[in-house]
C-alpha positions in Angstrom: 78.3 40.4 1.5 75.2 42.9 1.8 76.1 45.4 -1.0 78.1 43.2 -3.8 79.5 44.4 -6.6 78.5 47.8 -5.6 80.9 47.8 -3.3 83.4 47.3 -5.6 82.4 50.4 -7.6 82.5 52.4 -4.7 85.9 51.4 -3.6 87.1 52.5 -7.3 87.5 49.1 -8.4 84.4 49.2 -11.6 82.0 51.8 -12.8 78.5 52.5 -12.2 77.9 51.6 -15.8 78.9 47.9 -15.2 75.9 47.3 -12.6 74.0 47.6 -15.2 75.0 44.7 -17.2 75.3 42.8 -13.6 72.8 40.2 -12.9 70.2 41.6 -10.2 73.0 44.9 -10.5 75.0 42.9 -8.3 73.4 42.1 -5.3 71.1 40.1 -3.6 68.7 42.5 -1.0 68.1 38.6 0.7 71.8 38.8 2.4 72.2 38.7 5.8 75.8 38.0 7.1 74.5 37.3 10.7 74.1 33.1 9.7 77.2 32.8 8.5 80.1 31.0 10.9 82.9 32.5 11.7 85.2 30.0 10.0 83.6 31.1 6.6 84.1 34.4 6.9 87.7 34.0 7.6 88.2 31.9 4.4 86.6 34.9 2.3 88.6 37.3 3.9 91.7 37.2 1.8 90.3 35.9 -1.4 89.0 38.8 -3.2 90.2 38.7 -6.2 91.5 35.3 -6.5 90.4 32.6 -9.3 89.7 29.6 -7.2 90.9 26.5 -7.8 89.4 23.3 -10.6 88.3 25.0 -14.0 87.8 28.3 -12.6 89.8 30.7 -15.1 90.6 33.9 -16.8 90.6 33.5 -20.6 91.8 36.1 -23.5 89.7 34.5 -26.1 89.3 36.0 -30.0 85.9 35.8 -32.0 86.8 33.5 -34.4 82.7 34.1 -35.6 80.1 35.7 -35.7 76.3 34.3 -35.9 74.1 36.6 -35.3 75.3 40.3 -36.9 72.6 42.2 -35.3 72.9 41.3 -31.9 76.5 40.6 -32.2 76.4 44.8 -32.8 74.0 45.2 -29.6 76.2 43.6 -27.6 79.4 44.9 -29.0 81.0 41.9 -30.4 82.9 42.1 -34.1 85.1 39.4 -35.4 89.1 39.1 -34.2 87.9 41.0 -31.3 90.2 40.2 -27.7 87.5 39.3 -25.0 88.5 38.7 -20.9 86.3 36.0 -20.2 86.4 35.0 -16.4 84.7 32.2 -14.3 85.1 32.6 -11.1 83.2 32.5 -7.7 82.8 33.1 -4.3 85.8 31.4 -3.5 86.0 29.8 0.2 83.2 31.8 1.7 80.7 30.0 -0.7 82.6 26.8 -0.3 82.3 26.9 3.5 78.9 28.5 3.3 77.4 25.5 1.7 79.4 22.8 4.0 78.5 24.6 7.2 74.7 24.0 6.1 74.9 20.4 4.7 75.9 19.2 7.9 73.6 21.1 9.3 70.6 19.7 6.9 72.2 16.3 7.4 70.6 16.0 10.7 67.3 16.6 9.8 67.1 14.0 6.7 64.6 12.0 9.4 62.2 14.5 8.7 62.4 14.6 5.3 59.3 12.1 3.2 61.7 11.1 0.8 64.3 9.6 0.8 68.2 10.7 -0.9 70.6 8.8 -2.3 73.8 10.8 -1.7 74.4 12.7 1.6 75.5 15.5 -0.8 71.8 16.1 -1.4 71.1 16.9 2.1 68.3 19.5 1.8 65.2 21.5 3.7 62.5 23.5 3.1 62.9 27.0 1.8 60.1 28.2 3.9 61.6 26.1 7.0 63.9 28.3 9.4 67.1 26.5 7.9 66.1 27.0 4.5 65.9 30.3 5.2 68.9 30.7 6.9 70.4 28.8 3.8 69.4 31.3 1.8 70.2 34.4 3.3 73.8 32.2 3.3 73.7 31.8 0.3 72.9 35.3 -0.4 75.7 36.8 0.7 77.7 34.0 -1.3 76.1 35.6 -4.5 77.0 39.1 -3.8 80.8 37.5 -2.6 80.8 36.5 -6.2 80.0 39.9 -8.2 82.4 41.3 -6.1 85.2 38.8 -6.8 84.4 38.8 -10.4 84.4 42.7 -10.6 87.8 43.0 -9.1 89.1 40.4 -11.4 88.0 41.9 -14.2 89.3 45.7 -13.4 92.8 44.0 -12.5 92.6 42.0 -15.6 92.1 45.0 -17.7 94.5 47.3 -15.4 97.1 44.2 -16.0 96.6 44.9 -20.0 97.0 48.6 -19.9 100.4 48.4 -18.2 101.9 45.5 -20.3 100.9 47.2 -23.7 101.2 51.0 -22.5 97.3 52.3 -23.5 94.3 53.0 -22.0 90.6 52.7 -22.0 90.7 54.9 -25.2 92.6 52.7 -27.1 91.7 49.1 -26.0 87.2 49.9 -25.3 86.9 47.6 -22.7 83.8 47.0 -21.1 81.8 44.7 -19.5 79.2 42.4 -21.8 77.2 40.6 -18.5 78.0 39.4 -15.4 76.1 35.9 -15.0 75.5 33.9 -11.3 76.2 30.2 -11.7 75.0 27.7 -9.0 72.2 29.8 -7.3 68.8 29.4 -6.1 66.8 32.6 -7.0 63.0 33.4 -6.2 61.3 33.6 -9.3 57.5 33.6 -10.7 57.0 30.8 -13.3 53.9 29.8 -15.4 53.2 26.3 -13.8 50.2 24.4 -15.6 48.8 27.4 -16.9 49.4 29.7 -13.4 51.9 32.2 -12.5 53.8 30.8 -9.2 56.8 31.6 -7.4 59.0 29.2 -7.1 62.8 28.6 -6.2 64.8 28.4 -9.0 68.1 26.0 -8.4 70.3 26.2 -11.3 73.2 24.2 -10.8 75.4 23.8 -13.9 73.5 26.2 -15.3 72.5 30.3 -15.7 69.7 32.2 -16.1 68.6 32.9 -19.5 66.0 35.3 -19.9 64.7 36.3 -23.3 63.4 39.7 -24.5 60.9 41.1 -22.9 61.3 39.5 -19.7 60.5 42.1 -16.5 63.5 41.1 -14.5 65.9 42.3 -17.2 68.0 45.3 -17.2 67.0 48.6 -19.7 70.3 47.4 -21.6 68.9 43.5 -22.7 65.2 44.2 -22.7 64.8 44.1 -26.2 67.5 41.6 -27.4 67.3 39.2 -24.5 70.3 38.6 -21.6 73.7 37.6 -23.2 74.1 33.9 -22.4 77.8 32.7 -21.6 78.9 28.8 -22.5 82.9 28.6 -22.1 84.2 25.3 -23.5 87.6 23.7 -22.3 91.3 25.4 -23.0 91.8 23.7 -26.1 88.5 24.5 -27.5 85.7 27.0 -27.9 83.3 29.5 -26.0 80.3 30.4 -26.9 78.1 34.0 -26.5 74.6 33.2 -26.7 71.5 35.3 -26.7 68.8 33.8 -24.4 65.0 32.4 -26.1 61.8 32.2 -25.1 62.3 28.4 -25.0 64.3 29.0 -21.8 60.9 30.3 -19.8 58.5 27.3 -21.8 61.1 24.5 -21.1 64.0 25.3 -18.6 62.3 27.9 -16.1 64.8 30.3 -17.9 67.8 28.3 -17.9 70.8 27.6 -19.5 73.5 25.1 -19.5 76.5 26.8 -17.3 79.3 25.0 -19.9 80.0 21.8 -21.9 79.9 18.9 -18.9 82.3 16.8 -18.3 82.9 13.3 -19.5 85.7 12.3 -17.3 85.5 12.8 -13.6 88.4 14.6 -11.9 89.9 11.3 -10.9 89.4 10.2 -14.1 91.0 12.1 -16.5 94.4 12.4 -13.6 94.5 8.1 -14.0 94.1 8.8 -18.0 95.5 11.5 -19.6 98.6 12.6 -20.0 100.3 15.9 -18.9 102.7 16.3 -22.3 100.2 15.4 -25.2 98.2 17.8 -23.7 100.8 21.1 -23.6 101.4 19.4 -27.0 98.5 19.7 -28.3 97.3 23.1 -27.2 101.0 24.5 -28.5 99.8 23.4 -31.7 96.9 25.4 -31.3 98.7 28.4 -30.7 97.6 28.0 -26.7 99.4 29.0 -24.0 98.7 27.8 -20.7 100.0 28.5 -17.2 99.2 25.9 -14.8 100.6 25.6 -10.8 101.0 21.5 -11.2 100.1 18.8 -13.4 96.6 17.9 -11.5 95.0 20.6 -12.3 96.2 20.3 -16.3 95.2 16.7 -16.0 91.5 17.7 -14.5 91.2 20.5 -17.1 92.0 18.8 -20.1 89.9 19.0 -23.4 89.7 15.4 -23.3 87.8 16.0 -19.8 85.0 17.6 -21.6 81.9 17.2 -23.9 82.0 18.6 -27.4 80.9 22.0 -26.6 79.9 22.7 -30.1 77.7 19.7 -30.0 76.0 20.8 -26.7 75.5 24.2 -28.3 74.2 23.1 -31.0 71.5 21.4 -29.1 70.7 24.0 -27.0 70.2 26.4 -30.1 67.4 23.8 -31.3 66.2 22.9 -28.6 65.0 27.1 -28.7 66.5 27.8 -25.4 69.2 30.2 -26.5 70.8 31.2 -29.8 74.5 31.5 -30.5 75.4 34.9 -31.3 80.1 34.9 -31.5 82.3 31.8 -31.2 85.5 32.4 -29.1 88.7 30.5 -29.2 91.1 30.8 -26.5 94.6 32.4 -26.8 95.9 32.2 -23.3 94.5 30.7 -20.1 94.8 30.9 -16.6 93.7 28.5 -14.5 92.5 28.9 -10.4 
């Protein structure tokens, strides 16, 4: 929780070279463990590692295309290339984190000179000694995350090494970016005309700073950060390249994936478990799931168009598409 993913390199579980193309390098300095219950802590405690449950996954995708040919070669990407995409978080620890601290902010809606229409929205003051707390919370949450996602990743790749008998010579894996999703971060903005820092809450959504920026790594200063959209199991995925649309319009933000168009409940009352593994055989999908909920919640049918909503977000300026991925196999949390 105070060191994140550099933890993980120093336990032997990623190289030094993958901080680099780590948000923030994989930790948040703002961390402090001391707020944080016992009860979450527990919950973290065995879940390194793990997926999570709803559409949390780990994805071999292919590059069906390519966009963008010269930043497609910065980042590495060349058509019929296998990519590990993973979306995962930080598991019950943030889960707990965040529930612990809603009921806390519950009780001081009174206070509040506005009023919310969902309890869910339960909120304080950064600068107030909750919101603080909160955030150093929260904090440790973020650097839970890298951690968990770093692991995956080296166990994903260790998994593919064994099964096809090679090594990092032959397969070249390595890690494109490492992205938060669902964070606040402290930030300076240009707000009517003035630089200000502000708090930053992007929730289903990720940073997306274009070149130049000062709070990019050496590796994207020059292209702009890689941008990750992944689409449904039966769909597409999407590697953008952030614009300077992002910082004019979205406080350097972009959508975190496609939204969904059927609630959870929804699509379990709707859909139906075989069309589904029908369909997905017949595009050459294969899919492990633990029941038929989480098939249900996860369907295609769940989901927006996600080349629509990329679409949009390429002209609306706010970040480019650079490779297309299709899925070959999923696993789901």
């Amino acid at each position: 929780m105070k060191k994140g993913a550099r933890w993980t390199v120093e336990k032997g579980l990623g190289d030094q070279e993958d901080l680099e193309f780590t948000e923030d390098y994989g930790v948040m300095e703002s961390a402090d463990p001391s707020v944080i219950g016992d009860y979450a802590i527990k919950r973290g405690l065995d879940q390194l590692g793990t997926l999570g449950s709803g559409n949390h996954f780990l994805e071999l995708s292919r590059v069906e295309t390519i966009f963008d040919e010269k930043i497609a070669r910065r980042f590495g990407l060349f058509e019929n290339q296998l990519i590990i995409f993973i979306h995962s978080g930080s598991r019950g620890l943030g889960y707990q984190i965040c529930d612990d601290f809603l009921h806390e902010m519950v009780k001081h809606l009174l206070d509040l000179s506005f009023n919310l229409p969902d309890r869910q929205l339960a909120c304080a003051p950064i600068s107030s000694d909750i919101g603080k707390r909160y955030f150093a919370a929260m904090s440790c949450a973020a650097n839970y995350a890298w951690t968990n996602r770093q692991i995956l990743m080296t166990l994903a790749i260790r998994t593919i090494e064994e099964a096809l008998h090679i090594g990092p010579k032959e397969h070249g894996f390595r890690l494109l970016y490492d992205v938060c999703h669902n964070i606040a971060k402290m930030e300076s903005h240009t707000i009517k005309g003035k630089s200000r820092k502000v708090c930053v809450h992007r929730k289903g959504a990720t940073r997306a700073f274009p070149a130049g920026h000062p709070d990019l790594p050496r590796a994207f200063k020059d292209t702009g950060q890689p941008v990750l959209i992944p689409g449904d199991m039966g769909t597409a995925s999407y590697i953008l390249v952030a614009q300077q649309g992002a910082i004019e319009e979205t406080f350097g933000s972009t959508c975190h994936g496609a939204g969904r168009v059927l609630s959870r409940s929804q699509a379990i009352k709707r859909l139906n478990k075989q069309k589904i593994l029908n369909f997905l055989s017949s595009q050459g999908i294969s899919v492990r799931a633990r029941g038929k909920k989480t098939l249900l919640e996860e369907a295609p049918d769940a989901y927006k168009d996600i080349d629509r909503v990329v679409t949009i977000v390429e002209k609306a300026g706010i970040s480019s598409r650079v490779a297309r991925l299709v899925p070959m196999g999923v696993i789901k949390g």
